[in-house]
N, C-alpha and C positions, 0 to 999 in steps of 0.2 A: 772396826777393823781388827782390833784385837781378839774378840769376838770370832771372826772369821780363820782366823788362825786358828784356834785353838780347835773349833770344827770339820777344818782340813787336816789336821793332824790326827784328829780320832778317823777322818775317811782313811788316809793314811794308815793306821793300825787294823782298822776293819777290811783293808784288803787284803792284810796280810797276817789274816788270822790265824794260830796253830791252831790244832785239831783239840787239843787243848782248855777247854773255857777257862779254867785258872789261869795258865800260862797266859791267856788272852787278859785275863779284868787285870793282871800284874804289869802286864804290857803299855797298859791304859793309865794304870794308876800311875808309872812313871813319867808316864807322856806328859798327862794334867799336871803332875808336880812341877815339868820344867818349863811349860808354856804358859804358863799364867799365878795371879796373886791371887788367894784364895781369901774369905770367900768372893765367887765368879760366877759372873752370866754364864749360862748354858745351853744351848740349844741342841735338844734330841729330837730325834725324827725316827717315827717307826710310820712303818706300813701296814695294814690289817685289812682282810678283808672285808667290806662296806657292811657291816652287821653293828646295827645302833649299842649293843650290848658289848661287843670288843672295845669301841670306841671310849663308849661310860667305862670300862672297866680301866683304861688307857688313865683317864683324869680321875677316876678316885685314887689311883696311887699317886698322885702329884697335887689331892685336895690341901688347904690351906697351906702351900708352900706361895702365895702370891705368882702362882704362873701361869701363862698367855698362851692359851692353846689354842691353836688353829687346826682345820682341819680341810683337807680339799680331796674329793672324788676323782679318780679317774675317769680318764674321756668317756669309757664305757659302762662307769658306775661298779665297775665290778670289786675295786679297791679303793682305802682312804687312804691317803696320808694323813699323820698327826704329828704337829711341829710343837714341840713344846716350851717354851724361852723360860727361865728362869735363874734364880740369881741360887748357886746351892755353896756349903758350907765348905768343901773340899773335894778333892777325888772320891776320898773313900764313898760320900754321901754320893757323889755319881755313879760311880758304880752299883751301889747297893741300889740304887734308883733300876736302873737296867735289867739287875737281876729280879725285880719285884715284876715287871711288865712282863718278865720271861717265865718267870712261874706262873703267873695269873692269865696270862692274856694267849689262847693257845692260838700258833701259827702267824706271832707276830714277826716281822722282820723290823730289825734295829737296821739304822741307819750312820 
């Protein structure tokens, strides 16, 4: 339940993202500070398009972090989603997570 909140709060931040990216991971890192006791379960969600090498590239930035990644097709195969649960260290390490998937993984969409 806890959990759930604190992933509605980043849908929350991600709607109303400035044009910004700083101003955005600032926005975030505040958020994570007041909704949860660090270190916290995590749940990220990016989207990529269904190319097995986006994917691998998705969980080698989250290798030996202990995380549970899933992955499901769209109806039409043409996109994945990748959920990723994990327990991380603080915001800061969240964020720095997000930014790594966005440099490496091109055409990813965070969630």
């Amino acid at each position: 339940m806890y959990f759930a909140a604190v992933y509605l709060h980043f849908i929350f931040i991600l709607m109303s993202t400035p044009p910004n990216p700083e101003e955005f991971y600032n926005k975030l890192k505040a958020q994570l500070h007041d909704t949860a006791l660090w270190p916290a379960e995590y749940l990220y969600k990016f989207i990529v398009l269904s190319d097995k090498e986006k994917i691998k590239q998705i969980g080698v930035i989250f290798n030996n972090l202990g995380a549970v990644i899933e992955t499901k097709e769209s109806k039409k195969g043409k996109y994945t989603s990748v959920s990723i649960n994990v327990t991380m260290k603080n915001p800061e390490a969240v964020i720095e997570k997000y930014k790594q998937v966005a440099e490496k993984v091109e055409g990813v969409i965070s969630l």
